[in-house]
C-alpha positions in Angstrom: -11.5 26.8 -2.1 -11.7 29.7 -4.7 -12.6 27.7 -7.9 -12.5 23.7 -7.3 -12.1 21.8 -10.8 -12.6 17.7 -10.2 -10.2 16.5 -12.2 -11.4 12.7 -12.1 -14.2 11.1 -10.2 -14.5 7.3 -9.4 -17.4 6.5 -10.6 -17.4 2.5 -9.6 -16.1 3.2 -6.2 -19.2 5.7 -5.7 -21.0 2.4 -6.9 -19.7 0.6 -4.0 -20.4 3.5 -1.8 -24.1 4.3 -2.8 -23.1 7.2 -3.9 -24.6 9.0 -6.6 -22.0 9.8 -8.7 -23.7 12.5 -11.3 -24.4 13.7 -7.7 -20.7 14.2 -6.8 -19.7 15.6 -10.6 -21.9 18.2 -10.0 -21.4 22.3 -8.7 -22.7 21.0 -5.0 -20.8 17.9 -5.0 -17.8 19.2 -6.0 -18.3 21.8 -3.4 -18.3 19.0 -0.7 -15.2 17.4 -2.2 -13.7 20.6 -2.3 -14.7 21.6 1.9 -16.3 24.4 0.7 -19.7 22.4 2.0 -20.3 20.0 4.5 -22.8 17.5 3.7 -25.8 16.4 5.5 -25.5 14.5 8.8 -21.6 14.6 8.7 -19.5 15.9 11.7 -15.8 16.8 10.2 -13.1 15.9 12.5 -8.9 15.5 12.3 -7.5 12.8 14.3 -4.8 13.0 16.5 -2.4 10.5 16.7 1.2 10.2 17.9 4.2 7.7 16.7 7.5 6.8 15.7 9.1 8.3 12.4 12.3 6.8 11.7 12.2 5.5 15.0 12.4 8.5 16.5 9.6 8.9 19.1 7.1 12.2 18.3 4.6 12.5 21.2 1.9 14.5 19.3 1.3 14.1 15.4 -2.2 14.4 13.8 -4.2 14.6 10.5 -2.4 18.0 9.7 -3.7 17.8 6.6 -6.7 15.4 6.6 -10.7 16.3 7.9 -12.5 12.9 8.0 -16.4 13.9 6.9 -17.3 10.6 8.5 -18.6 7.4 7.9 -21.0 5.5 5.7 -21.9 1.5 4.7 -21.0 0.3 1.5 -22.9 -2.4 -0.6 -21.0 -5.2 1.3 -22.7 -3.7 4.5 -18.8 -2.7 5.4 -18.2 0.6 7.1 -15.9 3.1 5.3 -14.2 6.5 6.2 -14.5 9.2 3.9 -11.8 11.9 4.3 -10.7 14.8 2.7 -6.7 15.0 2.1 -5.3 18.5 1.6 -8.5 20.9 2.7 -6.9 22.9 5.1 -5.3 23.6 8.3 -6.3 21.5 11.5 -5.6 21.6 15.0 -2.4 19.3 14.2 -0.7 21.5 11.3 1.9 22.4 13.5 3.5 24.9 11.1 2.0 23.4 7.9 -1.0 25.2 5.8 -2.4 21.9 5.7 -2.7 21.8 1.7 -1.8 19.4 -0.5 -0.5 19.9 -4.3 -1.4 18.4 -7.1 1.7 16.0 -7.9 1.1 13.6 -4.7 -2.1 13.9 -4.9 -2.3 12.3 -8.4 0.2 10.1 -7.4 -1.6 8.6 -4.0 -4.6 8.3 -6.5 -2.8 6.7 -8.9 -0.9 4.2 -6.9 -3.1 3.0 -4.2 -6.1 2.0 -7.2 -3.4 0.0 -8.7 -3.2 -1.4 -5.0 -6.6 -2.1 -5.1 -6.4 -3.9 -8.5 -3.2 -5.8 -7.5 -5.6 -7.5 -4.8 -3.6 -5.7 -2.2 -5.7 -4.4 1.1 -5.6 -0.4 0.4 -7.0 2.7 0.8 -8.9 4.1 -2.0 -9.3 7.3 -4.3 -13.1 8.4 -4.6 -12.1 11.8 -6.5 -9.2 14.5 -7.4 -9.9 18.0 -7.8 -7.9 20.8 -7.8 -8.4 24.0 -5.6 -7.8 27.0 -7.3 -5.5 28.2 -5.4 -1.4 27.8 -5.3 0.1 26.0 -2.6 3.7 26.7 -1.8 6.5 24.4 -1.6 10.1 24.4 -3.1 8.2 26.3 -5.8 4.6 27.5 -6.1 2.1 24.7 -7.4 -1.5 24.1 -7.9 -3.1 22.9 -4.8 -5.3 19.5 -5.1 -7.7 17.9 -2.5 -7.7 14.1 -3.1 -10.7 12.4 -1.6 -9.7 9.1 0.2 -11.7 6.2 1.4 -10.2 3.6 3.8 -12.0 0.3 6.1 -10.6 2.9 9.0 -7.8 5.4 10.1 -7.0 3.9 13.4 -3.1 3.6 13.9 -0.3 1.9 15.8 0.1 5.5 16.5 -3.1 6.4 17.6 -2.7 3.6 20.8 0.4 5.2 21.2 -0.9 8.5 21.6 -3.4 7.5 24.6 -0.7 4.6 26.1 2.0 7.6 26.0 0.1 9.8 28.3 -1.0 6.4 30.6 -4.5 6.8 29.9 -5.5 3.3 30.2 -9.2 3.8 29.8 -8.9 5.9 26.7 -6.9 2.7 25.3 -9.2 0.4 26.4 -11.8 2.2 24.8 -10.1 2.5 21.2 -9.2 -1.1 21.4 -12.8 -2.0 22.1 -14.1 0.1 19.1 -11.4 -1.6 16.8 -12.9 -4.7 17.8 -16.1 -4.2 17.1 -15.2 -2.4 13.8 -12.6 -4.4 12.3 -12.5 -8.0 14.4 -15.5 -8.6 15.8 -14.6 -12.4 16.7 -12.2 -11.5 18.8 -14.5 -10.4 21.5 -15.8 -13.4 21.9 -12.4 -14.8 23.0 -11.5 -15.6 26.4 -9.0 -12.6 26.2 -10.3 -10.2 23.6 -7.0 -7.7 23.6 -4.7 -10.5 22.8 -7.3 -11.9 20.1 -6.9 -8.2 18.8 -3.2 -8.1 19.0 -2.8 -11.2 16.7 -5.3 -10.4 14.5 -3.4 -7.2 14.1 -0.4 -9.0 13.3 -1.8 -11.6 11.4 -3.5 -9.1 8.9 -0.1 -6.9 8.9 2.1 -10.0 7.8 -0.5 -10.6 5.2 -0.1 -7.2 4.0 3.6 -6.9 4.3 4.0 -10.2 2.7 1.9 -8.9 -0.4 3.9 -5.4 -0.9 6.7 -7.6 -1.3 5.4 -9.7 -4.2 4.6 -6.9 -6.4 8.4 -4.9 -5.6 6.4 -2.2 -3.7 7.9 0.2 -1.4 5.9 2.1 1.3 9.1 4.5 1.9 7.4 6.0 5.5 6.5 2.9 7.3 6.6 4.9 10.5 3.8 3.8 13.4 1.7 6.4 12.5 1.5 5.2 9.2 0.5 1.4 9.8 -3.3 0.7 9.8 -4.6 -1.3 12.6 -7.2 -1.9 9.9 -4.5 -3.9 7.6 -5.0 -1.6 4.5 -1.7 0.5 2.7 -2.3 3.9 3.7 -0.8 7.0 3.5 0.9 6.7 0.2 3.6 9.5 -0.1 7.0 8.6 -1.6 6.1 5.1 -2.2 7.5 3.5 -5.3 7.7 0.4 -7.1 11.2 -1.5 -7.9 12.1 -1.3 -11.7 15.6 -3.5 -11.2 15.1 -6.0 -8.0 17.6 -5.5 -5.5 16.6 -5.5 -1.6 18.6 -2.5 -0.6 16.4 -0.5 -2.8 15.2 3.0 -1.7 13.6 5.8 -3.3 11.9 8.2 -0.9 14.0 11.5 -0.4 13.6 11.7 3.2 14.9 7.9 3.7 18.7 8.2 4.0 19.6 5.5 6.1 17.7 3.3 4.8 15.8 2.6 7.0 12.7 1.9 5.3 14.4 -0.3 2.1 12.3 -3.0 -0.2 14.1 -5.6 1.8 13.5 -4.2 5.6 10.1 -3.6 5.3 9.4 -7.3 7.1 11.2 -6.4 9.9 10.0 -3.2 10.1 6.5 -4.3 10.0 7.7 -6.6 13.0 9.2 -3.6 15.3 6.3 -1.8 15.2 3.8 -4.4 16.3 6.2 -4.8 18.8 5.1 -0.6 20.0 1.7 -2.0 19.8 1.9 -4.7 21.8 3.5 -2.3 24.6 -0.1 0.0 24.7 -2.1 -3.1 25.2 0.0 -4.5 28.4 -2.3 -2.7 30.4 -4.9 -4.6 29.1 -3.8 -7.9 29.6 -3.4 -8.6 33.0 -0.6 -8.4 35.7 2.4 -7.5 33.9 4.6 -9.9 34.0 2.0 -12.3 32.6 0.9 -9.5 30.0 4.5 -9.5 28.6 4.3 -13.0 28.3 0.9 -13.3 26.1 2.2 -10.4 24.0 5.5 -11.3 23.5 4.3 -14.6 22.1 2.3 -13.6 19.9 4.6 -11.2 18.4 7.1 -13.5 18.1 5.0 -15.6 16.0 4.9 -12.7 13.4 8.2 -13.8 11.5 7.0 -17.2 11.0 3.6 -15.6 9.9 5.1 -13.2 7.5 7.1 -16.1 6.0 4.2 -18.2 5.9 2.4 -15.7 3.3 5.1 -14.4 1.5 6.4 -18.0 0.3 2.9 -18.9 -0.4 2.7 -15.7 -2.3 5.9 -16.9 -4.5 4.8 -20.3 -5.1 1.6 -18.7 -6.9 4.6 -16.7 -8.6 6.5 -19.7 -9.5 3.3 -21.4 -10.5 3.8 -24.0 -7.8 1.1 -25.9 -6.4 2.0 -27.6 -3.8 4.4 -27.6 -0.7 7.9 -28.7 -1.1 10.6 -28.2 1.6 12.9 -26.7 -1.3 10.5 -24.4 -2.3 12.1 -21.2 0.0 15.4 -22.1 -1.3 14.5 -22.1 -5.0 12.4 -18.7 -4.9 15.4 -16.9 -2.8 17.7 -18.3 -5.3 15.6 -16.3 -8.6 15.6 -13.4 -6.3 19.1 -13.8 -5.7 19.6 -14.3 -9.4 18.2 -11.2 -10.5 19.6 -9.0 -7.8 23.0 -9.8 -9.2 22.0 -9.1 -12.7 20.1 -6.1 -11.9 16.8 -7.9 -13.2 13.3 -5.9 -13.8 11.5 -7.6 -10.9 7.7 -7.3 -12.5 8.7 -8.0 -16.5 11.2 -11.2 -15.2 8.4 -13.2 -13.5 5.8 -12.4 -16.0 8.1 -13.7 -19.0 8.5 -17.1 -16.1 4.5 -17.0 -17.0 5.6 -17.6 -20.7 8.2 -20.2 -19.5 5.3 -22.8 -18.0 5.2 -24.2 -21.5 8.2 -26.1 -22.1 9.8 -24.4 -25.7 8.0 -21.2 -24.2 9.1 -18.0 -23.4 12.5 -19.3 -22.3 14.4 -17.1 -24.1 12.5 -13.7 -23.8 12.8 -15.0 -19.8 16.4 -16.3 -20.4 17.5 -12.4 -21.6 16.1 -10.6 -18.4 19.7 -11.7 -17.6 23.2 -10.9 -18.4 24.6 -14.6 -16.9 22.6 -16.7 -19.5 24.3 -19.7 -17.8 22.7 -19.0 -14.0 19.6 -18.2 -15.5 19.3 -21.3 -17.9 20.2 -23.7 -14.6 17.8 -21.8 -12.8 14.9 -22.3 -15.1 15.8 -26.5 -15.3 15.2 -26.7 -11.8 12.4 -24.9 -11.7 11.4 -27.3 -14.4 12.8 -30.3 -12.2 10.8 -29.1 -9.0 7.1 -28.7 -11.6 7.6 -32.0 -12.7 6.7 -33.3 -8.9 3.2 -31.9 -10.0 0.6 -33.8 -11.9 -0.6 -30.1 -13.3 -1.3 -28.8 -16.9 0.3 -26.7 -18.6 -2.4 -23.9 -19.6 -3.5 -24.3 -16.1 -0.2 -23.4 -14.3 0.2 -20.8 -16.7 -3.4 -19.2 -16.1 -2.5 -19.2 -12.4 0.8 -17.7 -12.5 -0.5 -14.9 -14.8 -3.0 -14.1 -12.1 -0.2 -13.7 -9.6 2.4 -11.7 -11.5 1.1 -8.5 -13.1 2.1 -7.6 -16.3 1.4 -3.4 -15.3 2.5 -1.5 -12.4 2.5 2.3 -11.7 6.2 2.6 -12.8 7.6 5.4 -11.0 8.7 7.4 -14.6 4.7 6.7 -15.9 3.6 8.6 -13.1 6.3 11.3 -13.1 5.3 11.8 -16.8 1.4 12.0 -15.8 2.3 14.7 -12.9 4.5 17.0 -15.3 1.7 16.8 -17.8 -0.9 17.7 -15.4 0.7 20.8 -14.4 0.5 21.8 -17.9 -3.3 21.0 -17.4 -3.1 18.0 -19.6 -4.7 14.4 -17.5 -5.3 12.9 -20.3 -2.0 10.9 -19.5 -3.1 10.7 -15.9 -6.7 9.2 -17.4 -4.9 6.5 -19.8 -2.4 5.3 -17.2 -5.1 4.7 -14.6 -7.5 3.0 -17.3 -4.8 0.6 -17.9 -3.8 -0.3 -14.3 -7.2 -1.3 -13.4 -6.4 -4.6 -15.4 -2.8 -5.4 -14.3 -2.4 -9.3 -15.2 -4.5 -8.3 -18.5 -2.2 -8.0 -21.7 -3.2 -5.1 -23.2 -1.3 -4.9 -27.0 -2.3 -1.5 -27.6 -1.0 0.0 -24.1 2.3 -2.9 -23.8 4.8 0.5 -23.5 3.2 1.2 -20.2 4.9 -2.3 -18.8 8.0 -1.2 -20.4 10.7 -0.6 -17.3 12.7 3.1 -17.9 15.2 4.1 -20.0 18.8 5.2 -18.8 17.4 8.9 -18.8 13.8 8.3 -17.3 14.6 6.1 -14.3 13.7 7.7 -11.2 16.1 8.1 -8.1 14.0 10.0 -5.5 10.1 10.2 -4.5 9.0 12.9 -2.4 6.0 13.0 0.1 4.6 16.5 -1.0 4.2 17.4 2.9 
């Protein structure tokens, strides 16, 4: 790169990382996170990978644009991939020049930390710089390297690759690793590939069930974008909902739909289902491998619903089970679909509500059909009172599970334009803020403010 620039360093993930982060800031470092220089001990590589996108089955994909450096322990004694996203051309480009502008890269940087402050399993952002150089897309823009940490970059996709080309050994080989990597008690199982296979999908309804309490929106949930690891990677046009509704979509490249708010669950599903399919092999004779693996991902609906309505009773400040409890959360969700409802502002004004003579109102005016939402909220009341709970308690607890800050999609449109003036302060406030989410913040409350008519944003692009 002809003059890198880091544009923002994070200095408490280097912190996690035993990294020296004066170090990294520095001509040399930023030389490595540039790829001008390859540091000590590490052995760059891209990995190949293959996978369906939009369901449609692509034999050979690839990091086109991505050189992992390699590998390192953080303070937790966990391993962690360092990579490099936008450094160049690799041996899976295909016709790409393997760059990466700024935009998405402040936008992947921006979004998956607030991921990480959410609670929410994700990649992370070590650093931003930008290249020096111009990178060419509908228009010429300044090219950006975004330095990206994740527990691994193994794929659905990447078992596809290998099971595609019947190459039993080289799957048994990558499930083994992933094993001893990322579920290490499942070798000690009496049939380690189906302990893998539901750990897999046990950590992916976890996940899944998580995007969907926060309104976010992967937008390219294809198989080569769904970490056997059970982290959010590959952010591109990912969004979060402003106004709840399930058919929501914003990514450009999504036209069917395919990859809406509300079919992300069963999208999550189908490709588990592809993953299952690489480790028959593994599992014995076949008809008994189809068996153990269509069992277990059958069990992932009933999984997924499992976490996600344990997600919304911390939501709805619930405690414990009730058989009503489903009903009731479907029924606000239903609620504020009809009425076109901000889904983050309308259950952090339910946190207000917990105190009866609380909040009701502001909570009460999220809707146009007072009336629904008034006998909404006296059930809700109706179904707390079956809890011998304070008050301040619930309300603590409920706070802690709906954030009052999200990256709203016309923040970090505002942060990108500005940056390619060569202004991040914006880019530096918004990210301060979202590393506190469920924190009020009184001097930064216009950043939970949901768009005006003329800042909403329709469309999300992946920067490919």
């Amino acid at each position: 790169m002809q003059a890198p620039r880091l544009v923002h360093l994070n200095t408490q993930l280097a912190d996690e990382l035993c990294l020296d982060a004066e170090a990294l800031a520095s001509p040399s470092g930023i030389a490595v996170l540039a790829g001008n220089e390859i540091p000590g001990a590490a052995d760059p590589l891209a990995m190949v990978y293959a996978g369906h996108q939009f369901g449609n089955w692509v034999s050979r994909l690839g990091d086109g644009r991505a050189i992992l450096l390699g590998e390192l322990i953080d303070r937790n004694g966990i391993r962690r991939d360092i990579q490099l996203k936008g450094a160049g051309r690799t041996p899976f480009s295909r016709m790409g020049d393997g760059r990466a502008a700024l935009g998405p890269v402040l936008r992947e940087y921006i979004v998956s930390e607030a991921m990480a402050a959410l609670g929410i399993p994700s990649s992370r952002a070590l650093a931003a710089i930008t290249t020096g150089e111009p990178v060419v897309r509908e228009t010429v823009l300044p090219g950006a390297i975004l330095t990206r940490v994740a527990k691994g970059h193994v794929r659905v996709g990447t078992f596809q690759y290998f099971a595609s080309r019947n190459d039993t050994e080289a799957v048994r080989i990558l499930a083994d690793y992933v094993i001893a990597r990322h579920y290490p008690e499942a070798a000690h199982t009496e049939v380690p590939y189906i302990a893998l296979l539901e750990a897999v999908i046990a950590a992916q309804a976890e996940l899944v069930a998580r995007w969907m309490q926060v309104g976010f929106i992967h937008g390219v949930m294809n198989t080569d974008n769904t970490s056997i690891a059970g982290e959010t990677i590959d952010y591109g046009p990912c969004a979060f909902l402003d106004s709840y509704h399930p058919t929501t979509v914003f990514s450009s490249i999504d036209r069917a739909g395919r990859y809406a708010y509300g079919n992300q669950p069963r999208i999550a599903h189908w490709n588990l289902i592809r993953f299952a399919q690489c480790l028959l092999p593994l599992l014995g004779e076949e008809d008994a491998a189809v068996a153990l693996a269509q069992e277990a991902v059958d069990r992932f609906p009933q999984q997924y619903q499992s976490a996600w309505l344990s997600g919304m009773r911390r939501k709805l400040g619930l405690h414990g089970d009730q058989d009503g409890d489903l009903e009731l959360a479907e029924s606000l969700l239903e609620l504020m679909a009809a009425n076109g409802c901000d889904f983050t502002l309308t259950f952090r004004h339910l946190c207000e509500a917990a105190e009866p003579g609380h909040g009701e109102a502001v909570f009460r005016d999220q809707f146009a059909d007072n009336t629904a939402s008034s006998e909404w909220l006296a059930r809700w009341r109706q179904r707390l009172t079956a809890e011998a709970r304070g008050e301040q308690d619930r309300k603590a607890t409920m706070r802690r599970a709906n954030p009052a800050f999200i990256p709203r999609n016309h923040r970090v449109e505002e942060v990108i334009a500005a940056a390619l003036l060569d202004d991040f302060e914006p880019f530096e406030k918004l990210s301060r803020v979202l590393t506190r989410p469920f924190e009020d913040q009184p001097d930064f409350a216009h950043f939970s403010d949901p768009p005006q008519p003329d800042q909403v944003v329709h469309a999300t692009f992946c920067g490919t």
